[in-house]
TORTORNU-294492 format. One record per atom (N, C-alpha, C, CB): y, z, x; atom name; residue number from 1. Coordinates in Angstrom, 2 decimals. Glycine has a CB too. Example, Ala and Ser with C-alpha at 12.3 -4.5 7.8 and 13.67 -1.06 7.14 Angstrom:
BEGIN
-5.69	7.80	13.19	N	1
-4.50	7.80	12.30	CA	1
-3.30	7.80	13.20	C	1
-4.47	9.05	11.31	CB	1
-2.25	7.08	12.85	N	2
-1.06	7.14	13.67	CA	2
0.03	7.87	12.90	C	2
-0.60	5.72	14.08	CB	2
END
This chain:
BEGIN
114.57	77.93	95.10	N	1
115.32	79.04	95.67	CA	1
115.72	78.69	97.10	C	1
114.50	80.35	95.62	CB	1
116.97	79.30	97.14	N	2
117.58	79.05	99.07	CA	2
116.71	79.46	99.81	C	2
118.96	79.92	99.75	CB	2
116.66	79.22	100.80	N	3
115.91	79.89	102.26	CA	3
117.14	81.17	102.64	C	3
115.75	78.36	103.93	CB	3
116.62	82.23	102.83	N	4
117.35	83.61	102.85	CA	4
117.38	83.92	104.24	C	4
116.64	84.82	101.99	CB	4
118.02	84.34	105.42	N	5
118.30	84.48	106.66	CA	5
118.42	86.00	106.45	C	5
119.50	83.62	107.24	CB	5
117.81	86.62	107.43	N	6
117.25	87.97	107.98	CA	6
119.09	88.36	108.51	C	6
115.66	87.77	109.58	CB	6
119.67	89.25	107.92	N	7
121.15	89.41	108.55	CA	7
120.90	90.91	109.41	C	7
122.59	89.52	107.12	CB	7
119.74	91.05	110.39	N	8
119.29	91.62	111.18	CA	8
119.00	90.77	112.36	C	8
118.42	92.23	110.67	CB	8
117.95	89.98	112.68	N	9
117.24	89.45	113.52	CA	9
117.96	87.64	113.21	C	9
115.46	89.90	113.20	CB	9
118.83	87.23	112.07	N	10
119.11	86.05	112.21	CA	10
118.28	84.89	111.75	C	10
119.30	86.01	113.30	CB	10
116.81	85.21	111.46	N	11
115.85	84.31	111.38	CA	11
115.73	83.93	110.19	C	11
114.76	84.67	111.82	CB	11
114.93	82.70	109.82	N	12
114.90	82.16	108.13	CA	12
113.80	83.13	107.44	C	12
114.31	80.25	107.90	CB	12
113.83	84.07	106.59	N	13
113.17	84.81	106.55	CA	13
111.61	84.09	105.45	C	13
114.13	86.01	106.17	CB	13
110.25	84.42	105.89	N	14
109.32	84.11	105.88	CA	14
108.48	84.56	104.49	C	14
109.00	84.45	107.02	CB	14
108.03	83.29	103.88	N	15
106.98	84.30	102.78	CA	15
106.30	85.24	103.21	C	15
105.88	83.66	102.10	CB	15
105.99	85.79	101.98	N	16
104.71	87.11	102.30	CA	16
103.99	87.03	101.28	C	16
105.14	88.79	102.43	CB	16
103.14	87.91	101.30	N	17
101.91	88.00	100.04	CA	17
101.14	86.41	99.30	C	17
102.83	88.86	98.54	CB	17
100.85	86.00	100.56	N	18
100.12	84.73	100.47	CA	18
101.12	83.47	100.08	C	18
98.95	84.90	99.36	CB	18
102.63	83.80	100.41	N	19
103.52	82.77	100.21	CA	19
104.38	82.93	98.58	C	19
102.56	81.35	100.39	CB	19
103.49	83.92	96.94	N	20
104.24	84.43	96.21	CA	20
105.81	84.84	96.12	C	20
103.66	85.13	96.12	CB	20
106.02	85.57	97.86	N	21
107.12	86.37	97.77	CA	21
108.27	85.96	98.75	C	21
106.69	87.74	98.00	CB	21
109.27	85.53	98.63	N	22
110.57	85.04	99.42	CA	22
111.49	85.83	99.70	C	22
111.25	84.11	98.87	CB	22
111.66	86.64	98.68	N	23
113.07	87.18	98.74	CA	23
113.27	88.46	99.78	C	23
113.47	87.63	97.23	CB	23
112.25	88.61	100.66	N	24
112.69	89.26	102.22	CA	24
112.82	90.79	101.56	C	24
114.52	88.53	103.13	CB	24
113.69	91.47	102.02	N	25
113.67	93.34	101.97	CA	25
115.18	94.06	101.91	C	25
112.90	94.04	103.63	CB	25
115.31	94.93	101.34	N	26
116.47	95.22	101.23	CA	26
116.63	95.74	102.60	C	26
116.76	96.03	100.10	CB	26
117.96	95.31	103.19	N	27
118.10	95.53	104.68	CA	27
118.90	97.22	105.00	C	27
119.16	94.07	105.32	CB	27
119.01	97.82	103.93	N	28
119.82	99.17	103.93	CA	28
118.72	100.13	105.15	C	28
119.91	99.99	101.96	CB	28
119.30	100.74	105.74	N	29
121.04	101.36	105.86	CA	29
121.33	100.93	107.36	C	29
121.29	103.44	105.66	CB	29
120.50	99.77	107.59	N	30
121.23	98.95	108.91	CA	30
122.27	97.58	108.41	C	30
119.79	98.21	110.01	CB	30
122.09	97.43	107.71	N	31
123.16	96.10	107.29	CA	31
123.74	96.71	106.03	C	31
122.34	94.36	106.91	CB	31
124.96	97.36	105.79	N	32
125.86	97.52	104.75	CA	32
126.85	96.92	104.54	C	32
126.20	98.42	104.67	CB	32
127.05	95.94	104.20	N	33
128.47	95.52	104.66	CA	33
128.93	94.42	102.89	C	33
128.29	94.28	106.66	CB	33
129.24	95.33	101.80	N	34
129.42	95.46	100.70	CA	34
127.83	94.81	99.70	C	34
130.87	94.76	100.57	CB	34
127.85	94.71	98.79	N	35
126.34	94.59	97.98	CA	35
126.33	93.14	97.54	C	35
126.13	95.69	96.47	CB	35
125.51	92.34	97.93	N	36
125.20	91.01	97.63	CA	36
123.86	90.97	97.95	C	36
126.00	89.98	98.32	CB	36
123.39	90.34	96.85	N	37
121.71	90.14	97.04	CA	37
121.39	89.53	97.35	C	37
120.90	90.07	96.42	CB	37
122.14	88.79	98.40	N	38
121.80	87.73	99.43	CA	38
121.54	88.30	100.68	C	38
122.86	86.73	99.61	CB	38
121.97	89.78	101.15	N	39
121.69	90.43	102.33	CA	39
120.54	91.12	102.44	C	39
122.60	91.20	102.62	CB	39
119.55	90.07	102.98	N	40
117.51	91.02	103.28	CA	40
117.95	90.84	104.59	C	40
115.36	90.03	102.78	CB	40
116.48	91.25	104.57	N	41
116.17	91.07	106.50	CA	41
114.53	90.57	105.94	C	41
116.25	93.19	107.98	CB	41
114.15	90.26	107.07	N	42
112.58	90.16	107.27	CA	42
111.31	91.11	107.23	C	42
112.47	89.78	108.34	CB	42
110.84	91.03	107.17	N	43
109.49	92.25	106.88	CA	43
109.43	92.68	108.66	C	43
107.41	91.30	106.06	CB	43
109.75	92.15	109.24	N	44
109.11	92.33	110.85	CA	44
110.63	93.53	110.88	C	44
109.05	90.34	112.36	CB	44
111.86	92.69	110.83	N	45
112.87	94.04	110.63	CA	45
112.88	95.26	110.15	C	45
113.68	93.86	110.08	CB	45
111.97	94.68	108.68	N	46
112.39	96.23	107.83	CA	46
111.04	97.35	108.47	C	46
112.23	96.00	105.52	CB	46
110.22	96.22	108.97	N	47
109.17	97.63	109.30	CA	47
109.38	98.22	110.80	C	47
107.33	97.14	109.21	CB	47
110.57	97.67	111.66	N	48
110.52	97.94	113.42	CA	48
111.91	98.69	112.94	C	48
110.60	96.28	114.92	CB	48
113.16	98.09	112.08	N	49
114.10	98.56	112.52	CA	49
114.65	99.46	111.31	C	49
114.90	97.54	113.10	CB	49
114.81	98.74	109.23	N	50
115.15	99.39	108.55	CA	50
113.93	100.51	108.15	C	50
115.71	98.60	107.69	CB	50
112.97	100.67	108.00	N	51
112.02	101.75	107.41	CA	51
112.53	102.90	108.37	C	51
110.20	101.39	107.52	CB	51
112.22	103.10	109.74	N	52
112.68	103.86	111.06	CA	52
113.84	104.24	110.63	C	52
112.80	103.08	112.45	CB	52
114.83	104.05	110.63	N	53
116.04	104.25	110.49	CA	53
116.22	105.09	108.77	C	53
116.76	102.71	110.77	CB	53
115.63	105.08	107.61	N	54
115.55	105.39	106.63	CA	54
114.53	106.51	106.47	C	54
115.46	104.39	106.02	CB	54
113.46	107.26	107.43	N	55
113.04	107.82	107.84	CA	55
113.52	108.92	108.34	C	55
112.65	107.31	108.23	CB	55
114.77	108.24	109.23	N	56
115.29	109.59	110.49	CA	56
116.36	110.30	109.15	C	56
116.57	108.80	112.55	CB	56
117.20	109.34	108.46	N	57
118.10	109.73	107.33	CA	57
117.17	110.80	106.46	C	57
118.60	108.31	106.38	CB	57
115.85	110.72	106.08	N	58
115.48	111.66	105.12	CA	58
115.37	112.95	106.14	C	58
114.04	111.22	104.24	CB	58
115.03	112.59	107.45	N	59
114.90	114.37	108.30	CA	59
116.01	114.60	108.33	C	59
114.31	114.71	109.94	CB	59
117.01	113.83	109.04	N	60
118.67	114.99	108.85	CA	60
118.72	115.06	107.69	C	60
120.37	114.49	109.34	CB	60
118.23	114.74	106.10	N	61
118.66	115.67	105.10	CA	61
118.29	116.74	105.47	C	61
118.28	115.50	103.86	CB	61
116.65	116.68	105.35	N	62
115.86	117.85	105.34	CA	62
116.31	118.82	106.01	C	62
114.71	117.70	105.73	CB	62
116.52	118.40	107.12	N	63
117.24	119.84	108.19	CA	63
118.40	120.27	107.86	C	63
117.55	119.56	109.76	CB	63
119.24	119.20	107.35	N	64
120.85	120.38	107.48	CA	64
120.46	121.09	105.84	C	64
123.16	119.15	107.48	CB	64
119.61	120.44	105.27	N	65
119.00	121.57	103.76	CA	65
118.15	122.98	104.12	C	65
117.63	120.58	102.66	CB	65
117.87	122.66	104.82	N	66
116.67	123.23	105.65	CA	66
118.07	124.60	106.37	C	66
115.65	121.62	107.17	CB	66
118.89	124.43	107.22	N	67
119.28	124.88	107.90	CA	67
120.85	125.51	106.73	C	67
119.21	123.90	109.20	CB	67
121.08	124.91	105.83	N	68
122.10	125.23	104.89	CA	68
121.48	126.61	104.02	C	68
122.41	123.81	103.90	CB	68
120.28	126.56	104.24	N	69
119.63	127.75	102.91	CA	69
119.87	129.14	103.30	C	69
117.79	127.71	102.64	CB	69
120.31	130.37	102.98	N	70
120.61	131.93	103.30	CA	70
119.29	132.27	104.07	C	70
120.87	133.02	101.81	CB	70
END
């Protein structure tokens, strides 16, 4: 398998889970830029910059649901 580059941070992205796992993290909803499963990021990204960011998206649901109800 290719070596997969973090299209966040730029970097060659790194095994995990004792070296088993390569294929990096789905980089949504900071890197959209049409669907190819060649676009991860790194675990250090998805946990500082995509998880955070996919987080704040579920509270503005919640609130404008929250704030939409009679």
């Amino acid at each position: 398998m290719e070596q997969l580059t973090c299209n966040i941070c730029e970097i060659d992205i790194p095994p995990e889970h004792d070296g088993r796992w390569t294929g990096g993290h789905n980089p949504e909803p900071i890197y959209v830029y049409g669907f190819d499963l060649n676009d991860r990021c790194c675990g250090e990204c998805n946990d500082r910059v995509v998880t955070p960011a996919r987080l704040k998206i579920m509270e503005i649901r919640y609130e404008r649901r929250r704030d939409a109800q009679p």
